[in-house]
N, C-alpha and C positions, 0 to 999 in steps of 0.2 A: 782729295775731296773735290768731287763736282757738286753746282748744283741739281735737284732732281727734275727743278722744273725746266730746266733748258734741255730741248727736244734732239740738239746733236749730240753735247757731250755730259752726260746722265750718269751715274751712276747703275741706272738700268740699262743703257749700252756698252758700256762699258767698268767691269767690277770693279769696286772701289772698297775699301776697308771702311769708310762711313760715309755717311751724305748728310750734310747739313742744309737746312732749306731756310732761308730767308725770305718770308712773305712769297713765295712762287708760286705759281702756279703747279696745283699737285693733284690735277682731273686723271691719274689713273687708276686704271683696274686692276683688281686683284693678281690676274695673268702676267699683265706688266711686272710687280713687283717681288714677286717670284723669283725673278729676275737678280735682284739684290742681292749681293756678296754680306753685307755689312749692318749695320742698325743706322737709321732715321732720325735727327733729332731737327726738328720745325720750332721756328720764333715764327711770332704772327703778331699780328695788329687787331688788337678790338677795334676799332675806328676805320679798319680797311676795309671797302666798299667791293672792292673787288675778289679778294683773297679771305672771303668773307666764311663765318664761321659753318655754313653748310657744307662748302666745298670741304674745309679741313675738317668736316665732321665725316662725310665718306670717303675723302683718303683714311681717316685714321681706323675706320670700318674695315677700306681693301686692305691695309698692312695688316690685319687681326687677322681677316681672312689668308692672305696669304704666307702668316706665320710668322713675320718678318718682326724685331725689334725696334720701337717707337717710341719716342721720348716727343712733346710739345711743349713749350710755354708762349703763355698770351702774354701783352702788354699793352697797357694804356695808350694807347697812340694810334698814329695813321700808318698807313702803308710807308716803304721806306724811310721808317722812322733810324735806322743803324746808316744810312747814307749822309754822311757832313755834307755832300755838297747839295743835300735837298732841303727844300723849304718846310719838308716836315720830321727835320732832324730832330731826335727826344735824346741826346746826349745822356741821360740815367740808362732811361732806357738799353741806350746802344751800348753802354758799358754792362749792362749786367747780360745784356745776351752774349757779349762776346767773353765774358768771363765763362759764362756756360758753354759758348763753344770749344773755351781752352780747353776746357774740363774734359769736355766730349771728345775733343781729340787726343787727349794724352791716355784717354781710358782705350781707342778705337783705334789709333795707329798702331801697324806692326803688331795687333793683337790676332 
């Protein structure tokens, strides 16, 4: 698993059985994610200024269009809210997305 929003090592450059997104940044086009081997699953921030819900509303637009399988959940919180060493740690929070990434990967590995 890469993340999708880092520009070197992607899931869209290189295939990957799933990509999970952590608040990243996810400004691609439909062409881009074509691209994908795998299904999508995004945690995001209500309270995030930047990774704010317009953008994740036309990623989740290009994945529709370009076919691709897509899972998201929101949470009450700020931007890196799953990082302990940030000042906007939400510890519920970071435990219930990471339960959902276990999830996500034991359904998305090796499948």
């Amino acid at each position: 698993m890469v993340p999708v929003g880092d520009q070197q090592a992607t899931g869209i450059a290189e295939p990957v059985d799933g990509t999970i997104v952590y608040y990243g940044k996810v400004d691609r086009s439909a062409a881009m994610l074509e691209k994908l081997k795998g299904p999508v699953l995004g945690h995001y921030a209500t309270q995030d200024q930047w990774i704010n819900q317009a953008m994740v509303d036309k990623f989740e637009a290009a994945m529709q269009e370009a076919g691709k399988p897509y899972t998201s959940h929101w949470y009450n919180a700020q931007h890196a809210f799953a990082n302990p060493s940030s000042g906007c740690y939400d510890r519920e929070d970071a435990q219930l997305s990471w339960k959902r990434t276990l999830e996500f990967l034991g359904k998305t590995i090796g499948s």
